[in-house]
N, CA, C and O atoms as a GROMACS GRO file, in nm:
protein
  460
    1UNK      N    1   3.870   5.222  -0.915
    1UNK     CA    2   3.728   5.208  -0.944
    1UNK      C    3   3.697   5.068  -0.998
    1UNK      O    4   3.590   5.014  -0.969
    2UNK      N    5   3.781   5.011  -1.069
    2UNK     CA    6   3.742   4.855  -1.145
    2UNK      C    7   3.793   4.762  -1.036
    2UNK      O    8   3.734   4.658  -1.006
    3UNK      N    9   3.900   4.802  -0.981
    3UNK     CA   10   3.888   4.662  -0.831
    3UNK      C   11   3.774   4.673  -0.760
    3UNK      O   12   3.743   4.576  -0.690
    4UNK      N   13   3.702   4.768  -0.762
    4UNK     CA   14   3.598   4.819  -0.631
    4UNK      C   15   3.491   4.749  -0.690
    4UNK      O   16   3.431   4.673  -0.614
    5UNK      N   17   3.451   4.757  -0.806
    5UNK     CA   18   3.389   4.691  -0.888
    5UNK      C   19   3.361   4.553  -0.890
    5UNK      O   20   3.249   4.506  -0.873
    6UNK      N   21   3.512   4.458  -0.922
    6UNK     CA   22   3.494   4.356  -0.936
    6UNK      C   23   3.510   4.284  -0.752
    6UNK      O   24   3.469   4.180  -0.701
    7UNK      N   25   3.579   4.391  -0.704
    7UNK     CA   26   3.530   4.316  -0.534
    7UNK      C   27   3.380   4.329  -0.512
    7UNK      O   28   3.329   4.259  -0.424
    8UNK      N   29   3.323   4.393  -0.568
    8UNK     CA   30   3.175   4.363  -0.532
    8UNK      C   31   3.086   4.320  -0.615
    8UNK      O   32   2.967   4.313  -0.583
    9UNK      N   33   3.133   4.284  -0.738
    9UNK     CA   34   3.080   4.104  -0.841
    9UNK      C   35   3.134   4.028  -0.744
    9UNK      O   36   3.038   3.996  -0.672
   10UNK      N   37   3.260   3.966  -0.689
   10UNK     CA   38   3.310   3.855  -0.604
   10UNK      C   39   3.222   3.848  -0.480
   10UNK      O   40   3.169   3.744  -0.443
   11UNK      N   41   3.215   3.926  -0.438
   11UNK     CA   42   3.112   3.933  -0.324
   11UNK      C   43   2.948   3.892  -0.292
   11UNK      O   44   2.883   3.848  -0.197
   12UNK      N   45   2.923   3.934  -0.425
   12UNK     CA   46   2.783   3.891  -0.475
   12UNK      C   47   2.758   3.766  -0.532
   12UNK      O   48   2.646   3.715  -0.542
   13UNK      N   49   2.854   3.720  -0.567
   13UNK     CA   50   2.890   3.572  -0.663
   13UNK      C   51   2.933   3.457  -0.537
   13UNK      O   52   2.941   3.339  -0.572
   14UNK      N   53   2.960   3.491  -0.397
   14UNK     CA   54   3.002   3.467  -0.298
   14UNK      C   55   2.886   3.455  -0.211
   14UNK      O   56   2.893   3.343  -0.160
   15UNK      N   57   2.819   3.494  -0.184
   15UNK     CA   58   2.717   3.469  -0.101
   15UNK      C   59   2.620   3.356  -0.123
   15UNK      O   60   2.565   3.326  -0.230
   16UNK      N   61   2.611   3.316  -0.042
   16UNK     CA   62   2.521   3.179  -0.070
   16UNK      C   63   2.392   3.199  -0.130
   16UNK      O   64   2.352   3.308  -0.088
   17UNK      N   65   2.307   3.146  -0.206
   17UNK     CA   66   2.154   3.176  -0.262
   17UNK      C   67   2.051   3.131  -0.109
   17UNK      O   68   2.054   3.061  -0.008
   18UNK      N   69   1.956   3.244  -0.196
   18UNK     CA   70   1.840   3.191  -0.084
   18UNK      C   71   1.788   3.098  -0.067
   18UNK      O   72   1.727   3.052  -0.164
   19UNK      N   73   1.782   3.022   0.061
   19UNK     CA   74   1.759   2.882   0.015
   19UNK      C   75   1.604   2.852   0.095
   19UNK      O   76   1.601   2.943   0.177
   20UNK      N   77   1.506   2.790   0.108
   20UNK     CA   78   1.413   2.734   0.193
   20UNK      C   79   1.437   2.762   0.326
   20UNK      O   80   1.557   2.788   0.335
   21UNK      N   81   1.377   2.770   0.445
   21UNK     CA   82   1.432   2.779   0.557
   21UNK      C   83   1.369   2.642   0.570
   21UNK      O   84   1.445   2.596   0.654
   22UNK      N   85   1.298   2.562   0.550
   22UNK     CA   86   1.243   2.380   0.521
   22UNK      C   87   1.388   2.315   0.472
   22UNK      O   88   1.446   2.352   0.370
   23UNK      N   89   1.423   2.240   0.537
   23UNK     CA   90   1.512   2.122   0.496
   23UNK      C   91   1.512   1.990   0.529
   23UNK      O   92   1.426   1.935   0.598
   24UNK      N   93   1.616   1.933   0.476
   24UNK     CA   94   1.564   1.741   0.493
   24UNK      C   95   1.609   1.729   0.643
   24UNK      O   96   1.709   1.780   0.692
   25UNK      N   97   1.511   1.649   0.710
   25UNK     CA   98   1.485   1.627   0.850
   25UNK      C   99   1.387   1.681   0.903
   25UNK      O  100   1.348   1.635   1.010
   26UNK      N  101   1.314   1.800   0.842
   26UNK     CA  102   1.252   1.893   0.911
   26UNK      C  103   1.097   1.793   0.932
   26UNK      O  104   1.094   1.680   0.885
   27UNK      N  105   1.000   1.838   0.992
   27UNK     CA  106   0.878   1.756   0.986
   27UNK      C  107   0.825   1.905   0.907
   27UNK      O  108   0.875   2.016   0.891
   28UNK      N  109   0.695   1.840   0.868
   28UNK     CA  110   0.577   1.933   0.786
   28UNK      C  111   0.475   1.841   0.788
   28UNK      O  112   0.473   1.718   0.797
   29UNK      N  113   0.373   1.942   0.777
   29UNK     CA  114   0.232   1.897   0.805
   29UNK      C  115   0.228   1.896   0.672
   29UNK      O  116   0.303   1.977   0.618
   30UNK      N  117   0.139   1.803   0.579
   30UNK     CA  118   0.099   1.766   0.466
   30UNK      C  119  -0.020   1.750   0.401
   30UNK      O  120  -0.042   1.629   0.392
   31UNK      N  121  -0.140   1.839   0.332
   31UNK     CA  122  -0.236   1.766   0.305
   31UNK      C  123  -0.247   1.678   0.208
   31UNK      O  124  -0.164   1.674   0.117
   32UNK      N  125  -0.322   1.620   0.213
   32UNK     CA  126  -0.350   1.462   0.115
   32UNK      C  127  -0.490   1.410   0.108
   32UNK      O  128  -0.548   1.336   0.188
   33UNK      N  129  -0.536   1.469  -0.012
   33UNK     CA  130  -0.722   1.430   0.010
   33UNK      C  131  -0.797   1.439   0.130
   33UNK      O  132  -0.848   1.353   0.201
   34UNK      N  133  -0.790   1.589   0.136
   34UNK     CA  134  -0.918   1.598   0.267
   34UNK      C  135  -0.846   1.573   0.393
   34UNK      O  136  -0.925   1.518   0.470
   35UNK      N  137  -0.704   1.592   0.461
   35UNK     CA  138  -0.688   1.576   0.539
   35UNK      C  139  -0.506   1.587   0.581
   35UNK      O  140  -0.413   1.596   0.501
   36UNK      N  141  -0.502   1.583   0.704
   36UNK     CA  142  -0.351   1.670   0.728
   36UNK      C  143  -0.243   1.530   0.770
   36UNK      O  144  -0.296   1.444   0.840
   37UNK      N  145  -0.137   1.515   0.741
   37UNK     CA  146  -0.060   1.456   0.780
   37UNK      C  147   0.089   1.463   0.814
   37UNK      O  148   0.179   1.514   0.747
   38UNK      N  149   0.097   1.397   0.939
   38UNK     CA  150   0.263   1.447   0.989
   38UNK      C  151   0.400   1.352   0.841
   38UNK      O  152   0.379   1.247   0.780
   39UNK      N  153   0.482   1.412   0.835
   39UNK     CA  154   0.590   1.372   0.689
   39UNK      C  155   0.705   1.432   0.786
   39UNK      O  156   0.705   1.501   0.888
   40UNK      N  157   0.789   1.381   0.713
   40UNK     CA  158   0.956   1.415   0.758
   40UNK      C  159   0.981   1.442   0.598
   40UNK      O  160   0.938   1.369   0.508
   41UNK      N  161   1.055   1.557   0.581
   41UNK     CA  162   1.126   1.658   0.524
   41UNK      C  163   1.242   1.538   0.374
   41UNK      O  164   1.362   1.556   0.395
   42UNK      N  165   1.228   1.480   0.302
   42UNK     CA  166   1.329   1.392   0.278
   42UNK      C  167   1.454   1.517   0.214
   42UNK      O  168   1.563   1.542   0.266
   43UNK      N  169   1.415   1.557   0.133
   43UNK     CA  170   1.479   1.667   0.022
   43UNK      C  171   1.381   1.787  -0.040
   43UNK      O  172   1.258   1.790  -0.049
   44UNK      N  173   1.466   1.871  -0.074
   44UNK     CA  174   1.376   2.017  -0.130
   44UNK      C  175   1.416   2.049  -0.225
   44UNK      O  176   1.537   2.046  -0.202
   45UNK      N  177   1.404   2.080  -0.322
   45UNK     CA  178   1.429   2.133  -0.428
   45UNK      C  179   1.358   2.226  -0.527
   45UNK      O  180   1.257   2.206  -0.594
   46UNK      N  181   1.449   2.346  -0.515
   46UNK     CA  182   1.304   2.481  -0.519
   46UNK      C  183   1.223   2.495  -0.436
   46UNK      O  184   1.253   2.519  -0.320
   47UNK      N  185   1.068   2.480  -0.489
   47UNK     CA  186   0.959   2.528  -0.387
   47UNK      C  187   0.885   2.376  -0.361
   47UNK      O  188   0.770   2.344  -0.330
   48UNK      N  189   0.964   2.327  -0.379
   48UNK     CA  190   0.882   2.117  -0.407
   48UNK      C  191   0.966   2.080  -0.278
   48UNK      O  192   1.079   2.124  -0.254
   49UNK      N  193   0.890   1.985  -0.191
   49UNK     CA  194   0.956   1.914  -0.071
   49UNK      C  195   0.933   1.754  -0.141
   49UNK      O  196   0.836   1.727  -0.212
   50UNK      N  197   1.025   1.669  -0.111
   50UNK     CA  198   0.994   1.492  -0.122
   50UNK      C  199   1.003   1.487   0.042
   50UNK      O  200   1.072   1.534   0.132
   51UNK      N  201   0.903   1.411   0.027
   51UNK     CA  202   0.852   1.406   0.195
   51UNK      C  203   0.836   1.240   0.180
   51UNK      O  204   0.839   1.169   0.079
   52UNK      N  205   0.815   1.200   0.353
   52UNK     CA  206   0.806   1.048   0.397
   52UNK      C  207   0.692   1.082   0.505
   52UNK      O  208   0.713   1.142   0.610
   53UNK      N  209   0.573   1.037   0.465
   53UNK     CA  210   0.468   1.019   0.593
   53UNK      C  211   0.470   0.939   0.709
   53UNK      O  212   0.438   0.820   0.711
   54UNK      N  213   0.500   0.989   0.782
   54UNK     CA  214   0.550   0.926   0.943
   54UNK      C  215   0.404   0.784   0.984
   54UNK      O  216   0.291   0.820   1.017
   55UNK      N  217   0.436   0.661   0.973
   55UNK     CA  218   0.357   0.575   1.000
   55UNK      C  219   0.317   0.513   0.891
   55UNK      O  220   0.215   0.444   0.904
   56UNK      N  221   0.393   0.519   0.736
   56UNK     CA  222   0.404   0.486   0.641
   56UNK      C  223   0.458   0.411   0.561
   56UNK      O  224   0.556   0.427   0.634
   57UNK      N  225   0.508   0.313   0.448
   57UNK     CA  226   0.627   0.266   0.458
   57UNK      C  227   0.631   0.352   0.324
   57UNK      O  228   0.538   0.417   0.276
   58UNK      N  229   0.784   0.335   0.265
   58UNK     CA  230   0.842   0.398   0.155
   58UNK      C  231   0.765   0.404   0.084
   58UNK      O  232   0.775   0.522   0.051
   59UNK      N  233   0.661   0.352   0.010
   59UNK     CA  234   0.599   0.321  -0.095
   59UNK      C  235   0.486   0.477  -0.146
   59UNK      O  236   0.450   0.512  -0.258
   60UNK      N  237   0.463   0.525  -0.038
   60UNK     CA  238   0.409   0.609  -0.006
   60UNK      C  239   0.467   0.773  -0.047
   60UNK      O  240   0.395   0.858  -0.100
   61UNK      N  241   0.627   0.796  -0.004
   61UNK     CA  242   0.740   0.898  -0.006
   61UNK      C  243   0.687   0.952  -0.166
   61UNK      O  244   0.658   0.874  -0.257
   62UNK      N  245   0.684   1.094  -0.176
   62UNK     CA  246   0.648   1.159  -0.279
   62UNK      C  247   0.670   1.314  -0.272
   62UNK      O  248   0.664   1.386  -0.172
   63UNK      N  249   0.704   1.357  -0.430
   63UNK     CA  250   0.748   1.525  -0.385
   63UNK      C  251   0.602   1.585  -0.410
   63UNK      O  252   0.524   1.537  -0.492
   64UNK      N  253   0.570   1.719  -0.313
   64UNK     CA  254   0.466   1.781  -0.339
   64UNK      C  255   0.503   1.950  -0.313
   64UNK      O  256   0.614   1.984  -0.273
   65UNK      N  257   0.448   1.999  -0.328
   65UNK     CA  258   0.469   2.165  -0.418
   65UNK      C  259   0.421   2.179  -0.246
   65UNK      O  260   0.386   2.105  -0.155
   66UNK      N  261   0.447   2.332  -0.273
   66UNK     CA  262   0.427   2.410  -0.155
   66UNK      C  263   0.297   2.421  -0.096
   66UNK      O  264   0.280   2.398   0.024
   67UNK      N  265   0.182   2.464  -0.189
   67UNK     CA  266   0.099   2.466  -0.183
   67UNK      C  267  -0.032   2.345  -0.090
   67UNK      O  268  -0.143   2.362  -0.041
   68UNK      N  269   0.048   2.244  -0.105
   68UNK     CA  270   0.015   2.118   0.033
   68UNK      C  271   0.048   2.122   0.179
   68UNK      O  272   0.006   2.050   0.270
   69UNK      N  273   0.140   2.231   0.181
   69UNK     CA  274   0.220   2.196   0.324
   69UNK      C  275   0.189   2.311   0.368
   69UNK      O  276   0.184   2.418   0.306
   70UNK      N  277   0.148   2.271   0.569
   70UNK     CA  278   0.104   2.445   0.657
   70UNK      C  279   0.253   2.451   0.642
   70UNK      O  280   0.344   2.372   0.614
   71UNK      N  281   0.237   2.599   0.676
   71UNK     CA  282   0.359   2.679   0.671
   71UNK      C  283   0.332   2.773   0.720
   71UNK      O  284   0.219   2.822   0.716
   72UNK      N  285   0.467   2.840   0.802
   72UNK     CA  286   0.453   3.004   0.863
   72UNK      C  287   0.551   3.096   0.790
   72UNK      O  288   0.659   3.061   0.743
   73UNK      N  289   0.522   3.166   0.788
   73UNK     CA  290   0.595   3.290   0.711
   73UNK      C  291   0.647   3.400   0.792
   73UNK      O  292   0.571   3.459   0.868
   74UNK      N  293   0.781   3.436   0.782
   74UNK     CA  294   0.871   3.521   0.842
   74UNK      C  295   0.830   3.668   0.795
   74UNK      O  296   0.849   3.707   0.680
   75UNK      N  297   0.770   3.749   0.898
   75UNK     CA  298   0.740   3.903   0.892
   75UNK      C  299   0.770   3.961   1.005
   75UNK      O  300   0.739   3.937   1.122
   76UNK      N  301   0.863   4.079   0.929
   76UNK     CA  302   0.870   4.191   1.091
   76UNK      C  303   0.941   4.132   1.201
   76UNK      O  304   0.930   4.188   1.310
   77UNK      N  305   1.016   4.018   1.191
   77UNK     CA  306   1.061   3.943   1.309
   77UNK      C  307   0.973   3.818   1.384
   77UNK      O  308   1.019   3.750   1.476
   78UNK      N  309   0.809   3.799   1.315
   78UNK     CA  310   0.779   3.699   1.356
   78UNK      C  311   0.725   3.612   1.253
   78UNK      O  312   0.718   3.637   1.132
   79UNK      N  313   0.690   3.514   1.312
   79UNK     CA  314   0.621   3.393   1.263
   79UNK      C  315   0.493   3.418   1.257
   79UNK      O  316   0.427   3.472   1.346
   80UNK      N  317   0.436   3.362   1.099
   80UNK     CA  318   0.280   3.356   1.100
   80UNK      C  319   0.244   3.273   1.032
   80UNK      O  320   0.295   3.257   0.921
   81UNK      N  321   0.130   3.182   1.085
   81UNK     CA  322   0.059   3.100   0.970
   81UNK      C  323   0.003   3.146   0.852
   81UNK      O  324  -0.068   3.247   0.856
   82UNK      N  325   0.028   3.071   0.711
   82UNK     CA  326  -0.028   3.116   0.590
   82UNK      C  327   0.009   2.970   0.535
   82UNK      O  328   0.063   2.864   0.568
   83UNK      N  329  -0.068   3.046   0.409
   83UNK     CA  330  -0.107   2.865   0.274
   83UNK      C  331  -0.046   2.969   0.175
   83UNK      O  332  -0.050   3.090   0.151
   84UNK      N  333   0.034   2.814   0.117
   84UNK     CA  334   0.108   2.873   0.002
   84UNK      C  335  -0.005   2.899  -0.138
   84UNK      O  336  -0.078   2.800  -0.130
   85UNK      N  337  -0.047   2.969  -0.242
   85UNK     CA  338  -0.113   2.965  -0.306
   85UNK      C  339  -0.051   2.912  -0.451
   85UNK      O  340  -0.111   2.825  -0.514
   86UNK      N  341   0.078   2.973  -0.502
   86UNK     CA  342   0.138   2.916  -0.609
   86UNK      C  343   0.302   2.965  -0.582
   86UNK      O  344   0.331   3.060  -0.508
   87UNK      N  345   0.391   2.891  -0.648
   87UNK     CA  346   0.536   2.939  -0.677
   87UNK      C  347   0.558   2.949  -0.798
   87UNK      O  348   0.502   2.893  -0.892
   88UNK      N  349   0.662   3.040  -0.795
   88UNK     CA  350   0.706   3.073  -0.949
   88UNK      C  351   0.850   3.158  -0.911
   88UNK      O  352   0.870   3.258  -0.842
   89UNK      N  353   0.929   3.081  -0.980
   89UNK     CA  354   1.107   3.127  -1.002
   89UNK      C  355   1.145   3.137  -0.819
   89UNK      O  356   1.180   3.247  -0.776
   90UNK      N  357   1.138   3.044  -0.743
   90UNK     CA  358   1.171   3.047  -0.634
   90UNK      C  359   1.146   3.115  -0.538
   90UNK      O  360   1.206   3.131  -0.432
   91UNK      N  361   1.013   3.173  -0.595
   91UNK     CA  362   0.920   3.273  -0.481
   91UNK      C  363   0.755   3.176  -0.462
   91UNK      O  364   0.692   3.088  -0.520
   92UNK      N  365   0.743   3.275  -0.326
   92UNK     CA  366   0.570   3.149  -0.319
   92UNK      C  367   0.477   3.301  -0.303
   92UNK      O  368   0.533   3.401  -0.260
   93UNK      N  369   0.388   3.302  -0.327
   93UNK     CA  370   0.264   3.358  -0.329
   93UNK      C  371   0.164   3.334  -0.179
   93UNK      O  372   0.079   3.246  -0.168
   94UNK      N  373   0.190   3.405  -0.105
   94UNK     CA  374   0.130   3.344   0.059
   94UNK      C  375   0.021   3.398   0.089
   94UNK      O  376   0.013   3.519   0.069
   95UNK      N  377  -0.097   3.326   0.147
   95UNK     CA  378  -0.214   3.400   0.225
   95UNK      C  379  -0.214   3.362   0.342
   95UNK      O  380  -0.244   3.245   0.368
   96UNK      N  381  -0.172   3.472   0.460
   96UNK     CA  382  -0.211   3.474   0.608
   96UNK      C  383  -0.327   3.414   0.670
   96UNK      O  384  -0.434   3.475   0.669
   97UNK      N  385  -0.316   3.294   0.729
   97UNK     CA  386  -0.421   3.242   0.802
   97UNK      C  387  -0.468   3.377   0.894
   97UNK      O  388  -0.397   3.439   0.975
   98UNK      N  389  -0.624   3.405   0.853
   98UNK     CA  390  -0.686   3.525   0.957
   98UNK      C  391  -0.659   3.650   0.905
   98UNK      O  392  -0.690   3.748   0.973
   99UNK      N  393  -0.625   3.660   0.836
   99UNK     CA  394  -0.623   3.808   0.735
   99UNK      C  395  -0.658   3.831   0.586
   99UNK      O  396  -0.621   3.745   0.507
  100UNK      N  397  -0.712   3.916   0.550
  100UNK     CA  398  -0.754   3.898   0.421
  100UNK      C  399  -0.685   3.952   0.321
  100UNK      O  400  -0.596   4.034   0.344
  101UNK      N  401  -0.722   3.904   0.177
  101UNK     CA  402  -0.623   3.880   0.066
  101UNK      C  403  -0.522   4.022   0.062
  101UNK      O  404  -0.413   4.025   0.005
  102UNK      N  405  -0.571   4.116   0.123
  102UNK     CA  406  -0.494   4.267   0.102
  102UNK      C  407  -0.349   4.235   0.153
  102UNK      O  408  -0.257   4.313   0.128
  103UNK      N  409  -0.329   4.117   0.225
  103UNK     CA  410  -0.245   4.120   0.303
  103UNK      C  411  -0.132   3.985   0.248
  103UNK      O  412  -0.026   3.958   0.304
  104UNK      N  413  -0.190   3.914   0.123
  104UNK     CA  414  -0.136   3.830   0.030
  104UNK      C  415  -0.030   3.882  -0.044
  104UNK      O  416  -0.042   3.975  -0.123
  105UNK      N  417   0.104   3.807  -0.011
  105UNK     CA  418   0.275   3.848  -0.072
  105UNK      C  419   0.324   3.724  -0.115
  105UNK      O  420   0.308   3.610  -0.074
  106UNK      N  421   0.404   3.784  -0.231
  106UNK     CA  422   0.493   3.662  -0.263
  106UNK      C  423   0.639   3.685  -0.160
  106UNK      O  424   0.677   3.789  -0.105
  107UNK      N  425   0.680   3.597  -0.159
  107UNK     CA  426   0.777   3.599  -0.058
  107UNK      C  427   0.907   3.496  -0.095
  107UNK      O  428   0.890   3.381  -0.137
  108UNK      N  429   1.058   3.569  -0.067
  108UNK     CA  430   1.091   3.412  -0.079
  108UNK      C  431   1.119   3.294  -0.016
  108UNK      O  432   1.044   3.256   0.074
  109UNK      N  433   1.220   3.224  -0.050
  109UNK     CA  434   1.230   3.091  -0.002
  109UNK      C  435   1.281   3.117   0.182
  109UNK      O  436   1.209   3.062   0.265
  110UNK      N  437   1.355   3.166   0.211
  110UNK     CA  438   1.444   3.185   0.333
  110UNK      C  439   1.341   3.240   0.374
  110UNK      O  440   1.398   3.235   0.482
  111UNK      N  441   1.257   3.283   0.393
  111UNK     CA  442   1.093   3.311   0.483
  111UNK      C  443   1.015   3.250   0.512
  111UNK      O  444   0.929   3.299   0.585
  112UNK      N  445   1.004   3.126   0.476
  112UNK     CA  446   0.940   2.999   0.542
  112UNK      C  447   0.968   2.902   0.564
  112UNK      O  448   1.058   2.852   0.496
  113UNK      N  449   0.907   2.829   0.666
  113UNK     CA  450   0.929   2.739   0.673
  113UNK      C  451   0.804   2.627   0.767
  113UNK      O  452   0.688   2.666   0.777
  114UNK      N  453   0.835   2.528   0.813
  114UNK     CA  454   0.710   2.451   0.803
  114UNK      C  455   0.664   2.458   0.967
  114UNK      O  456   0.731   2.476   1.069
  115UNK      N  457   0.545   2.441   0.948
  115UNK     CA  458   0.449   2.463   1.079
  115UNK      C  459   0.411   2.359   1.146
  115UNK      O  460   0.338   2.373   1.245
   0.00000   0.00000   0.00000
């Protein structure tokens, strides 16, 4: 009973964490005062992307929260557009583009990714 036990702490302690399905390279759409822009993915950390705006020079590169970037969200086997509304402890809070708030989930990280 206590090997069975601790083989399945090792197992659980073993599995990789959930991570973003967004990573560095990825592109994402970005808003920025009133308007959308193409970025390349630099690094992620948590629910924050550091992004590089494509047609930009470095000076520009900045981390921004979820809540800036389209994104689709993994349900049921598909993809759907939604806006992140807030994160908290490595979960995001999502509203479905075209559906109404009844249909607003927090979700986590390995369920989205960028649109």
């Amino acid at each position: 009973m206590i090997r069975h036990i601790i083989l399945i702490i090792a197992l659980f302690f073993a599995l990789p964490a959930s991570s973003m399905a967004i990573e560095a390279g990825d592109y994402a759409r970005v808003h920025w005062k009133g308007k959308w822009y193409d970025a390349e993915v630099l690094e992620t950390s948590g629910t924050r992307l550091r992004i590089h705006y494509r047609g930009y020079d470095n000076s520009w590169d900045e981390w921004v929260t979820m809540d800036r970037v389209a994104i689709q969200v993994l349900w049921k086997g598909k993809w759907y557009k939604a806006n992140a509304i807030r994160s908290e402890e490595g979960e995001v809070l999502i509203h479905y583009d075209g559906y109404d708030k009844s249909w607003d989930e927090w979700v986590t990280l390995d369920r989205i990714r960028s649109n």
